[in-house]
VOLUMDREN-852075 format. One line per 10 residues: number of its first residue (from 1); their letters; for each residue x, y, z of C-alpha. Coordinates in steps of 0.5 Angstrom, whole numbers. Example, Ala and Ser with C-alpha at 12.3 -4.5 7.8 and 13.67 -1.06 7.14 Angstrom:
residues 2
1> as> 25,-9,16 | 27,-2,14
END
This chain:
residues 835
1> xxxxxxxxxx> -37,-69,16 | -41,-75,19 | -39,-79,25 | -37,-85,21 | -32,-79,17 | -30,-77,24 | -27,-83,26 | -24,-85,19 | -17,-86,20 | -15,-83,13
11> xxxxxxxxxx> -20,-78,13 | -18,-71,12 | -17,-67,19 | -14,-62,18 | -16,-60,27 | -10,-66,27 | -6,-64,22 | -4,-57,22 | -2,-56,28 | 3,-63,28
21> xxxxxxxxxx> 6,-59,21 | 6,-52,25 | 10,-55,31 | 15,-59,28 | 16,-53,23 | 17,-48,30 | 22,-54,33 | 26,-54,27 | 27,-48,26 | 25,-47,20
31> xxxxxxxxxx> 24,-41,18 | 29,-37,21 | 34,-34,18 | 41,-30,18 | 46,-27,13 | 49,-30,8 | 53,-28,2 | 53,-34,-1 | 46,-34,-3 | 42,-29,-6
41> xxxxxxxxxx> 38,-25,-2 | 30,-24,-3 | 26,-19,3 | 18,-21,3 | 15,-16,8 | 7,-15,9 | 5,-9,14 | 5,-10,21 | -2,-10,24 | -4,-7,30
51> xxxxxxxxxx> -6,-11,35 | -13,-9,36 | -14,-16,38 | -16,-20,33 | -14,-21,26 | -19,-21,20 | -20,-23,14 | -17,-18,11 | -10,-20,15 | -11,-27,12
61> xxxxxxxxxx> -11,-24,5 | -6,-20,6 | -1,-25,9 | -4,-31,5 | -1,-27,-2 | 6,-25,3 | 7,-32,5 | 6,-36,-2 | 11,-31,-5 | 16,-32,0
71> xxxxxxxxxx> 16,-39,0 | 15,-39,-7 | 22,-36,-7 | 25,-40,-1 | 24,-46,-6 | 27,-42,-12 | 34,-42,-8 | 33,-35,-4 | 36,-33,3 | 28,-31,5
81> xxxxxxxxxx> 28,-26,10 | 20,-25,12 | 18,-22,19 | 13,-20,22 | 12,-14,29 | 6,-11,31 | 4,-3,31 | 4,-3,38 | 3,5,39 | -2,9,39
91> xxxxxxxxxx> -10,13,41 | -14,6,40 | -11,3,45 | -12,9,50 | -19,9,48 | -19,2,49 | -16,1,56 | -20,7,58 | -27,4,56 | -24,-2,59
101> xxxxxxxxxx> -20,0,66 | -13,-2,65 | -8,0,62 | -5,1,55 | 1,-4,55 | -3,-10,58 | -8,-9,54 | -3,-9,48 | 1,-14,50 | -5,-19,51
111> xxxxxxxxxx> -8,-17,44 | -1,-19,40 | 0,-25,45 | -6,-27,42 | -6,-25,35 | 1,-28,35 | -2,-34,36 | -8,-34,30 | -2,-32,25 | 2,-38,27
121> xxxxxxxxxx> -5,-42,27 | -5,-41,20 | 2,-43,18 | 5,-36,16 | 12,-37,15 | 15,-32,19 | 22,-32,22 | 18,-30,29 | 25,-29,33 | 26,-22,30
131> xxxxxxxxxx> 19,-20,32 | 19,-13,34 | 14,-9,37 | 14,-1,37 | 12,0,44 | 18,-3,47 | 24,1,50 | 29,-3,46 | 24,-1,40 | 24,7,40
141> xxxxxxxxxx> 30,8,44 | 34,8,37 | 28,12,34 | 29,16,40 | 37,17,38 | 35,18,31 | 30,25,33 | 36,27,37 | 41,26,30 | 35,30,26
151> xxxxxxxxxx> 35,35,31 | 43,37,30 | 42,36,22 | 36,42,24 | 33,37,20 | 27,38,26 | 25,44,29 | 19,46,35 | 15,53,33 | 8,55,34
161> xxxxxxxxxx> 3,54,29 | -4,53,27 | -5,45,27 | -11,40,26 | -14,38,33 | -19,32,33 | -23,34,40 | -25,26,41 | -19,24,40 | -15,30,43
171> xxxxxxxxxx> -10,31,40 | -6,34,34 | -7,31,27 | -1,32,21 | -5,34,14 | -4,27,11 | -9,25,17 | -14,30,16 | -18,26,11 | -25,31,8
181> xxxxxxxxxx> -24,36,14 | -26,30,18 | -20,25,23 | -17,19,20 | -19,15,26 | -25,17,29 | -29,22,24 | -29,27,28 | -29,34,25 | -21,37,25
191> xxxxxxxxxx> -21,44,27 | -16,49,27 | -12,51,34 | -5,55,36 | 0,50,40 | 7,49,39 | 10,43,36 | 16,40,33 | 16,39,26 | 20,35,22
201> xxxxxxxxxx> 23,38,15 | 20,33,10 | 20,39,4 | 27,39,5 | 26,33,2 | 20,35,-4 | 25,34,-9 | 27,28,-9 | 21,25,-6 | 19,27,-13
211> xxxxxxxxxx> 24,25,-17 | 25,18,-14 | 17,17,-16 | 20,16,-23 | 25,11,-21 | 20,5,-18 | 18,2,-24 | 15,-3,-18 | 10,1,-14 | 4,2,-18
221> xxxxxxxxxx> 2,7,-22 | -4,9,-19 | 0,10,-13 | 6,13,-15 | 0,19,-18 | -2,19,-11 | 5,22,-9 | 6,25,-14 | -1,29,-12 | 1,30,-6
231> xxxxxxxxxx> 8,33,-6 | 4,38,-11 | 10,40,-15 | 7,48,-18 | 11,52,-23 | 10,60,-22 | 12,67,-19 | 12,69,-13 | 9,76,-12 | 10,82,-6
241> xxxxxxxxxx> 3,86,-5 | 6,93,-1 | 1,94,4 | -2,101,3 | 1,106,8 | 5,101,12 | 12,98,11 | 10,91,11 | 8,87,4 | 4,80,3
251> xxxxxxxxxx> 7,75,-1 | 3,70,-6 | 5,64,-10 | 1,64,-17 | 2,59,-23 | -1,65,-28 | 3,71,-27 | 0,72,-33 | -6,76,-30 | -3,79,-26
261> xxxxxxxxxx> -6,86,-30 | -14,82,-27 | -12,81,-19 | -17,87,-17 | -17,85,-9 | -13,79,-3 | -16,75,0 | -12,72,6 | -14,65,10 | -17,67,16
271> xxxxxxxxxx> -10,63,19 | -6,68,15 | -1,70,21 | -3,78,19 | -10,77,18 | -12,81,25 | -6,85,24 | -10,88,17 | -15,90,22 | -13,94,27
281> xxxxxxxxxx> -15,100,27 | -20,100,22 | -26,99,25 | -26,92,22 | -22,89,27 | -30,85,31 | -31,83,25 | -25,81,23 | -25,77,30 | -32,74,29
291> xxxxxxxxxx> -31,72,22 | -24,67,24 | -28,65,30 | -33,62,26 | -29,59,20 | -24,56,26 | -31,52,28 | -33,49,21 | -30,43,18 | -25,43,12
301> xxxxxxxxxx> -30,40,8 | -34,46,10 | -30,51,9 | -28,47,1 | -36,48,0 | -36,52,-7 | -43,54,-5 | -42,57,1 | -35,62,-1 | -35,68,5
311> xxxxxxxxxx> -31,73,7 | -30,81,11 | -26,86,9 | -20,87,13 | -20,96,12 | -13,95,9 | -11,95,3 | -5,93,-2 | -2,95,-9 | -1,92,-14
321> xxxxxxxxxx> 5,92,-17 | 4,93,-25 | -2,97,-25 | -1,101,-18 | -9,101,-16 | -11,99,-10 | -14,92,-7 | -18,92,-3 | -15,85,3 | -21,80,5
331> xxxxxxxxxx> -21,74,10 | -24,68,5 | -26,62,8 | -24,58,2 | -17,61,3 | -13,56,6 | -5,57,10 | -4,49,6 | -3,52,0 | 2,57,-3
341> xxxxxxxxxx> 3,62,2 | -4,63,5 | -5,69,0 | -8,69,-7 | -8,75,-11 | -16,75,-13 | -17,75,-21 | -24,73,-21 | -24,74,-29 | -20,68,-30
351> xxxxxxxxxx> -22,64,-23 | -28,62,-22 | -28,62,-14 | -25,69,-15 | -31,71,-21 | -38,68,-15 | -33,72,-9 | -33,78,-12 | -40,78,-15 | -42,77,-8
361> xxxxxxxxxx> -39,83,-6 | -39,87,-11 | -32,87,-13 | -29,90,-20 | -28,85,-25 | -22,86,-30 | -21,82,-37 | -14,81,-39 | -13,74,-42 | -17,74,-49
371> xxxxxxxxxx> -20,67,-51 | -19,64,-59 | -26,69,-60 | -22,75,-57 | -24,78,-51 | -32,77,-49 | -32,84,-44 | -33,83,-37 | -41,86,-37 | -43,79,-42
381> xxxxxxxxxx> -38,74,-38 | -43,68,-35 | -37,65,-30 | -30,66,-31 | -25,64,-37 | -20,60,-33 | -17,58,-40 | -10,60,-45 | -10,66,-49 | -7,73,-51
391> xxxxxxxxxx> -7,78,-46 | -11,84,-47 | -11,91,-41 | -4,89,-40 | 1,95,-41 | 5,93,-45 | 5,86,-45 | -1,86,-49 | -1,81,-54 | 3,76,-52
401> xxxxxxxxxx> 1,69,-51 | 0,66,-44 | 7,63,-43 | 10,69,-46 | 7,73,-41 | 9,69,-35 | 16,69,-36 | 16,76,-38 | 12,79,-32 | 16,75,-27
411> xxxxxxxxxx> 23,78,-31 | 20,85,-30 | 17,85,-22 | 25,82,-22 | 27,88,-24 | 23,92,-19 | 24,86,-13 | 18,84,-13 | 18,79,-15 | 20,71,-19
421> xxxxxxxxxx> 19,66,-21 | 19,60,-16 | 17,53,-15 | 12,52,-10 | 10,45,-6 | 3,43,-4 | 7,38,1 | 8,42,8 | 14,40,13 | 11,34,18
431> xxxxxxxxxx> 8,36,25 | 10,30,29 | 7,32,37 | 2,28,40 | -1,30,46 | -4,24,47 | 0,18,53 | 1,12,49 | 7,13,44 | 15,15,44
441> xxxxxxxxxx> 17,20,49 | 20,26,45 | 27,26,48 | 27,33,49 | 27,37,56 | 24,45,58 | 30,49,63 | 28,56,65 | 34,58,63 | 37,54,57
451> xxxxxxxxxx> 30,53,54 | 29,47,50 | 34,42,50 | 37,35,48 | 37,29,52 | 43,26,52 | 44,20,47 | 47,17,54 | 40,17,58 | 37,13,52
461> xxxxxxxxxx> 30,11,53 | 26,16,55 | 21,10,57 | 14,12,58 | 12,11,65 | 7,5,65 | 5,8,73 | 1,13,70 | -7,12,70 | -11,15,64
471> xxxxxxxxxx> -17,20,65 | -23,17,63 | -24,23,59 | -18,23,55 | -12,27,54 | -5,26,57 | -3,23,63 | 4,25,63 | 4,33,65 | 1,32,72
481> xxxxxxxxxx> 5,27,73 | 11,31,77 | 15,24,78 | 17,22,71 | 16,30,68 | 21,33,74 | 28,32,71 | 35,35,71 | 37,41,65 | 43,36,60
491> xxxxxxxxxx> 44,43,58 | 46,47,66 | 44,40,71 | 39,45,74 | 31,43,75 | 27,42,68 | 21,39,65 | 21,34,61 | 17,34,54 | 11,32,55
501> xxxxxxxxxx> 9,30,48 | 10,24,45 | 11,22,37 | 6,21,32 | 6,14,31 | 7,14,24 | 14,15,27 | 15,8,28 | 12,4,22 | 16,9,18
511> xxxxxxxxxx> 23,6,19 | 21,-1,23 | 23,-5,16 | 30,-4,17 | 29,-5,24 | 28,-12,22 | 34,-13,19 | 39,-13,26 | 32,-13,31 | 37,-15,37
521> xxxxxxxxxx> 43,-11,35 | 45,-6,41 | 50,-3,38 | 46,3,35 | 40,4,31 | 41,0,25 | 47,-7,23 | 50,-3,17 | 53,-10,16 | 45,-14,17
531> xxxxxxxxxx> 43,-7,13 | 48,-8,7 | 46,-15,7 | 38,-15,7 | 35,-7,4 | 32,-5,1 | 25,-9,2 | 25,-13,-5 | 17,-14,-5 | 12,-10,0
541> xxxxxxxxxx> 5,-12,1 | 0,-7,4 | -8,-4,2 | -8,2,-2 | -11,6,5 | -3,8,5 | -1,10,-1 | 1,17,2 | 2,17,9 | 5,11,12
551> xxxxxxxxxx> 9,9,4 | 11,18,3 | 14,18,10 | 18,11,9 | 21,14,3 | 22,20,7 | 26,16,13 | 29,12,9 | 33,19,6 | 34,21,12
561> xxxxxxxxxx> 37,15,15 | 42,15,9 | 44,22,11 | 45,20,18 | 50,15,15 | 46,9,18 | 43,7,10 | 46,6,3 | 39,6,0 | 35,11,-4
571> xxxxxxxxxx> 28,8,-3 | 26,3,3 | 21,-1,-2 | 23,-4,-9 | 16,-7,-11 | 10,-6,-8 | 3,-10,-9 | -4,-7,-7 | -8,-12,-5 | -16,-10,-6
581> xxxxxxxxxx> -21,-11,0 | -25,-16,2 | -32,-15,1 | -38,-19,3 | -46,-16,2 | -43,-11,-3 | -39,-8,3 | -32,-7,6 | -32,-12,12 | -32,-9,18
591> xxxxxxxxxx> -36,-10,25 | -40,-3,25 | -45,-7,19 | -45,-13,22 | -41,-17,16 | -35,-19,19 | -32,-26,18 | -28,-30,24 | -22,-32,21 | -22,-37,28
601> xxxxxxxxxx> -28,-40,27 | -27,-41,19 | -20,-44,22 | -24,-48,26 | -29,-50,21 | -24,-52,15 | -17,-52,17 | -12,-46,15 | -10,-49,8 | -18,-48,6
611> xxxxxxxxxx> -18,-41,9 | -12,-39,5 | -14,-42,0 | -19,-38,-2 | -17,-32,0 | -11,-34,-5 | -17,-37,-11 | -23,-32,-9 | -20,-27,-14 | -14,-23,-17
621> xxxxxxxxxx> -9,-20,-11 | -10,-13,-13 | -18,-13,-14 | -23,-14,-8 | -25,-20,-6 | -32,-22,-5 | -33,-27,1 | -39,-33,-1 | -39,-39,3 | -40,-43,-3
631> xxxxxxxxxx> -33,-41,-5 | -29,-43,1 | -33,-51,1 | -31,-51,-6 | -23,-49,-3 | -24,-54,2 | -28,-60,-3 | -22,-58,-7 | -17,-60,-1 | -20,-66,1
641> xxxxxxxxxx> -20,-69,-6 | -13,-68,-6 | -11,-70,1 | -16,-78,-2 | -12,-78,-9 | -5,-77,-6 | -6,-82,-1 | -10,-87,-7 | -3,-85,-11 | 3,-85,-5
651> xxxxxxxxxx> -1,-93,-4 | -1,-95,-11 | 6,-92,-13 | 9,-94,-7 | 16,-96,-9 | 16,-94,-15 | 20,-87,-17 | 18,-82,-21 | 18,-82,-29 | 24,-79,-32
661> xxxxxxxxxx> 21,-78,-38 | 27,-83,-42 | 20,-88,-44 | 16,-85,-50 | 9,-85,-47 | 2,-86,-50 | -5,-84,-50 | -7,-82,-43 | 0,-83,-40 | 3,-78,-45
671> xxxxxxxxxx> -2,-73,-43 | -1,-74,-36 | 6,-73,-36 | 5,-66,-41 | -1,-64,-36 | 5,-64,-31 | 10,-60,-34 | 5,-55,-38 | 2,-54,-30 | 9,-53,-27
681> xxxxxxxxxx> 11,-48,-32 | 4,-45,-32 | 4,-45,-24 | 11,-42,-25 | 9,-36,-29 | 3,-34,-26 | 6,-33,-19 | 14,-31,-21 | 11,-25,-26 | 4,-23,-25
691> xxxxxxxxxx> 3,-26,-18 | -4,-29,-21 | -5,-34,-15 | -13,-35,-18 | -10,-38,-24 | -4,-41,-21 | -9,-46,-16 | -14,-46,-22 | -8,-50,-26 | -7,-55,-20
701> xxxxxxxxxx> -14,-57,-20 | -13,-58,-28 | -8,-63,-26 | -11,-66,-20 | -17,-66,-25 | -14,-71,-30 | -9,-75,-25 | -16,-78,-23 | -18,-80,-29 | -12,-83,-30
711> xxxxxxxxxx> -11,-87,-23 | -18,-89,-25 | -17,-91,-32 | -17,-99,-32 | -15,-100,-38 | -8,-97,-35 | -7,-102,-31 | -3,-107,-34 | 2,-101,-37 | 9,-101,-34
721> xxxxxxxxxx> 9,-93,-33 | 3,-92,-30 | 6,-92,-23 | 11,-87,-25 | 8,-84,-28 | 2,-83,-24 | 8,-81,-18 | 10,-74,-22 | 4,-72,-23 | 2,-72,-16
731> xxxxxxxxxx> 9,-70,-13 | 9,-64,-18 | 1,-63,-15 | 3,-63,-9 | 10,-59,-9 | 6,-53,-13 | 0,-52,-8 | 5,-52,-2 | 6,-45,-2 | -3,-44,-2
741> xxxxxxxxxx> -3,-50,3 | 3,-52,6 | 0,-57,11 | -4,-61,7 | 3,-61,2 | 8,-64,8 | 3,-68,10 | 2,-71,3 | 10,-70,1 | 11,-75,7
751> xxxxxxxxxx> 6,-80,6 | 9,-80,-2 | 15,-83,2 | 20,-76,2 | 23,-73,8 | 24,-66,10 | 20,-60,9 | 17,-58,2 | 20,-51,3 | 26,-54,4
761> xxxxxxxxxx> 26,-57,-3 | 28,-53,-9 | 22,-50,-14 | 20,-56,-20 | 24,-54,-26 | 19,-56,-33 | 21,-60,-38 | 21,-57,-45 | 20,-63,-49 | 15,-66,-45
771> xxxxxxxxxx> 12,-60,-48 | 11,-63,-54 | 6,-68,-54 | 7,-74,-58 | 1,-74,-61 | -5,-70,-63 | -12,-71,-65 | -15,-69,-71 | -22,-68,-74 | -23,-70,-81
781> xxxxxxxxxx> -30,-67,-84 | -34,-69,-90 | -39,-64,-93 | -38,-60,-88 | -39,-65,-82 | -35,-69,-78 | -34,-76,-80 | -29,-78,-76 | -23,-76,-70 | -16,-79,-71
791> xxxxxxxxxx> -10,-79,-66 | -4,-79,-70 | 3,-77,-69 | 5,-70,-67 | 10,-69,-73 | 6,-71,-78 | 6,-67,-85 | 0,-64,-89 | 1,-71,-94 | 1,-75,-88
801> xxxxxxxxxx> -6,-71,-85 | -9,-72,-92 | -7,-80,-93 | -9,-82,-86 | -16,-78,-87 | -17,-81,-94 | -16,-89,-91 | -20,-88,-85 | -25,-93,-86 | -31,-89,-84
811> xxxxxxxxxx> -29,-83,-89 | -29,-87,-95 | -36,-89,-93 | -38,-83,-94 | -33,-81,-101 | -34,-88,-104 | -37,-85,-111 | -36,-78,-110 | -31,-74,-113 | -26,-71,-109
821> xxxxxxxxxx> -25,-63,-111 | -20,-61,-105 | -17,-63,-98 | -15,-57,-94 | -11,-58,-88 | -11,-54,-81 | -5,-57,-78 | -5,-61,-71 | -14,-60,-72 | -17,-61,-78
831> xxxxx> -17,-64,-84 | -23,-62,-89 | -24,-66,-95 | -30,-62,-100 | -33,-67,-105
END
């Protein structure tokens, strides 16, 4: 920008304008909204971020796509409700505060102040009056009411168990945060340790969690996949192993009963609670030991290593139920207590993990399931057969398919009561204990006498002090603390100990949606009337990073919150969009390689609406988005020629209104005025049906492109339309970039002679007959080559084609003498005379 554009009094400067826009918007209050059954109700939400301090590019997409909708649907006569809070728990700003001597809260409480403002900068419609932050007292009282409600229901319940650990981050990792044996957060290797916890009773809810995937024709495929994945719906037989010379059993869950006749040893993860209790006694009980300190120290990515399958024999033995021969019971590192049981009957003939275990220790292999060849001999098999087919060394069951053998093996060990079949789940119930400081006190209390018992829904919050200092090696704070952890039993009155974990952040973000709809009401946890009103969520935008942990436990919530009688709704989310990542020098942006943009400096350097305009333009919502400089001048090179035109054209046609379409137009007037009802209707697919911003925008500059032309056209001058209909065109341009770039549009709204806001303003509506052009250009061909292109009417026949080819004057000179053999006609293109 030179210094002459500088000081222009008309030049674009969105350093001005912007922030007049967005504090006239905020001093009228524009985007605040209530409940009204008047009005159809339309719920936009995007996901909360945290509030790490600054917000990135990806934010910008993200609540660039989230506001275009929103204000999209405003227009189009909704009640919009689209709020926006922050994720306020959790280890990052413990670290943070620890590597920075301060504190968790202040160093929270300044991060949103300042991403708040950033948000605002961009001219995000959000109703900022229902702002919640999940750190707050009056945030994670309710939930804290909720807990205690589940604990009633028994839908929560505190045992010890092996948990994921993260040491880095010291605290307990739920299985959906353990990503390739490594902590979501910090990447830290996850081990496995003994420590009691509560557990939220998510697999209750397996079956419907699974069923309601079918019933969200909204939600992506490939995230419903995930879910469906992660839940891990199996069909089988449950089957008990009486443990030789002792009265005790081991039960395992398998999908192929029908090998049962094959299972020639056991093998246990080396978490199975009888895994040392196997050993006692057999002079196996050191290596035993050893073996499960060692598998206790290696990662799950490890342990899931195909080429490094170990294990020790235990000493004991169990008996297999059909056959009654003895199997030997091993430890095995590839074993794990996630699946199943923690227990497999080995087959290594039909299991490729139990074919190369049983080689390496030499363990008997046994063919019952013949392949379409019949069966190969153990002796010739090269690796497991894992396919379909005929039992073979079966008993009696020999001869009989797969499928056959299975519901008959498993009727049969009915009858001995050793078994069934069953359904078995790969979900496992959710660890929500946290030994960390910066997240929602669990209202429970330890007595001496009582044991664990409920707080009392009365002394809601249990606030998390803000007095305590964290070690600068982390780990919790809250146990030494003797003047928060000393309470009263509310069982006895007697002394007690507060619980001294807290709740696992995902608790917070797996109900803070319906929050928004009542954030203020003080009456309980949840408005029903404000919930009846605005649940469930109508659009949810959100990266695909959390299509099983934050969206499995929302849905899981949510049918909880209905059983507790605060809900009506089965699903929190009606529709869910994914948007890609943004990408720059082929990576994910992120500050460890150095590629990150400033979303300020971008603000600073071209304005919001040019930031947001890229964003929008770059690339589909729901693919990556690769950053290029040259694209975000081409956004703002777009903006300024749109900002000169619409002032070109609010001077031209100042007084004069806009076309009504009454007048029958000609030539570049006629094409305007469809240019502009082919871009509304255009505009108005791609974003309501397929949220196609990229082409949307792309229309918008179609139009702009041709508007001018047509302010520039001379010969126009004269004609009594050009004015108005110049003025269509524009407003139309304007109105339907407003979602994109909202600044710029008001502005320009104003300066074409309109009060209010644009969002304010009802969505334009094409017109079907300005559709339909009045005229069409026509190519008439001579010997296979053009002669002429003519414009007539665009009702014209066949007849009137070929008549208006054959008395054009530049035809007739190359037809003159010629005898005419055919005339095709290609309707609205092409006339073709053959001579």
């Amino acid at each position: 920008m030179t210094e002459n554009q500088k000081n222009h009094p008309e030049f674009y400067k969105p350093e001005e304008l912007e922030p007049k826009w967005q504090k006239t918007w905020e001093k009228n209050n524009i985007f605040q909204v209530t409940e009204d059954p008047s009005r159809p109700k339309y719920y936009l939400l995007e996901m909360f971020p945290y509030p790490s301090g600054r917000i990135h590019m990806g934010h910008v997409r993200n609540y660039s796509i989230g506001d275009v909708v929103a204000r999209i649907k405003r227009m189009q006569g909704m009640n919009v409700l689209h709020p926006m809070g922050w994720d306020a728990f959790g280890m990052p700003a413990e670290n943070a505060a620890i590597a920075n001597n301060t504190h968790p809260a202040k160093w929270t409480y300044e991060n949103i102040d300042y991403m708040r403002d950033q948000l605002k900068m961009l001219g995000f419609s959000y109703d900022w009056d229902r702002e919640l932050a999940t750190c707050d007292p009056d945030y994670y009282r309710w939930e804290q009411l909720v807990f205690l409600k589940m604990w009633e229901k028994g839908l929560v319940y505190r045992k010890r168990s092996l948990v994921n650990w993260c040491e880095k981050c010291q605290t307990v990792l739920a299985n959906e945060q353990v990503e390739d044996g490594l902590c979501w957060r910090c990447a830290s290797p996850a081990e496995k340790r003994s420590l009691d916890g509560y557990f939220f009773r998510i697999t209750d809810y397996a079956e419907e969690l699974l069923e309601w995937i079918d019933k969200l024709p909204g939600w992506p495929e490939r995230v419903l996949t995930m879910q469906r994945n992660w839940i891990g719906k199996s069909h089988g037989a449950k089957i008990t192993f009486n443990i030789k010379d002792s009265d005790e059993s081991i039960t395992v869950f398998t999908t192929r009963a029908d090998t049962l006749f094959g299972a020639t040893f056991m093998s246990l993860a080396p978490e199975h609670p009888m895994a040392m209790d196997l050993a006692q006694g057999t002079g196996q009980e050191k290596a035993v030991k050893e073996f499960i300190d060692k598998v206790g120290r290696q990662s799950m990515s490890e342990r899931a290593d195909d080429k490094h399958k170990e294990g020790v024999f235990t000493g004991s033995y169990c008996i297999n139920p059909m056959t009654g021969k003895e199997m030997p019971i091993f430890v095995a590192n590839f074993v794990l207590m996630d699946y199943g049981t923690g227990a497999v009957m080995a087959v290594p003939t039909h299991d490729q993990r139990d074919f190369e275990f049983a080689k390496v220790y030499d363990l008997p292999l046994v063919e019952v399931i013949a392949g379409p060849d019949g069966a190969v001999g153990v002796e010739n098999m090269a690796e497991a057969y894992t396919d379909y087919g005929t039992l073979v060394n079966s008993g009696e069951f020999n001869g009989m398919t797969t499928k056959e053998a299975q519901k008959a093996i498993a009727e049969a060990l009915e009858k001995k009561g050793q078994g069934s079949t069953t359904i078995n789940y790969r979900l496992r119930d959710w660890g929500i204990s946290r030994q960390r400081y910066w997240g929602a006190p669990i209202p429970m209390v330890h007595c001496e006498k009582c044991g664990v018992v409920p707080e009392k829904a009365e002394n809601l919050p249990v606030k998390l002090p803000l007095d305590a200092k964290l070690p600068e090696t982390g780990g919790s704070p809250l146990p030494t603390l003797d003047s928060w952890v000393n309470t009263t039993c509310p069982k006895c009155g007697g002394p007690a100990r507060r619980e001294t974990d807290t709740m696992d952040t995902f608790m917070e973000s797996s109900w803070y949606f319906a929050r928004y709809c009542c954030p203020k009401y003080d009456k309980g946890v949840l408005d029903p009337e404000a919930i009846k009103y605005w649940m469930p969520v109508d659009q949810y935008i959100g990266g695909i990073e959390h299509a099983v942990l934050h969206l499995l436990y929302s849905r899981f919530f949510v049918k909880v919150l209905r059983d507790l009688g605060y809900i009506e709704e089965n699903e929190p989310f009606k529709n869910l969009l994914t948007q890609g990542m943004v990408i720059k020098d082929g990576s994910k942006m992120s500050k460890s390689k150095g590629n990150v943009v400033d979303p300020d400096s971008m603000v600073k350097r071209y304005g919001a609406d040019t930031v947001r305009l890229f964003s929008l333009f770059a690339a589909p919502p729901e693919r990556d988005l690769d950053w290029s400089d040259k694209g975000v001048d081409g956004a703002h090179r777009f903006i300024n020629r749109l900002w000169r035109l619409g002032l070109a054209v609010s001077e031209e046609a100042k007084g004069a209104k806009s076309f009504s379409g009454k007048v029958k137009l000609k030539g570049p007037l006629a094409d305007l005025h469809a240019k502009t009802h082919e871009t509304i209707k255009k505009v108005t697919d791609d974003v309501n049906n397929r949220f196609q911003f990229n082409t949307a925008i792309a229309a918008v500059m179609e139009l702009v492109n041709l508007i001018s032309l047509v302010q520039q056209n001379q010969d126009l001058e004269k004609d009594p339309n050009r004015a108005a209909v110049l003025r269509e065109a524009m407003e139309a341009a304007v109105v339907l970039i407003s979602p994109m770039a909202p600044h710029v549009a008001d502005e320009l709204w104003q300066r074409l002679g309109h009060e209010g806001f644009l969002i304010e303003k009802p969505w334009p509506e094409y017109d079907e007959a300005a559709l339909v052009k009045a005229e069409k250009l026509v190519v008439v061909q001579v010997r296979g080559k053009v002669r002429a292109k003519l414009t007539l009417p665009s009702d014209a026949d066949d007849e009137a084609l070929k008549k208006a080819a054959l008395d054009d004057e530049k035809v007739q000179g190359f037809i003159e003498g010629h005898e005419i053999k055919k005339v095709i006609v290609v309707q609205g293109k092409l006339v073709n005379i053959v001579i």
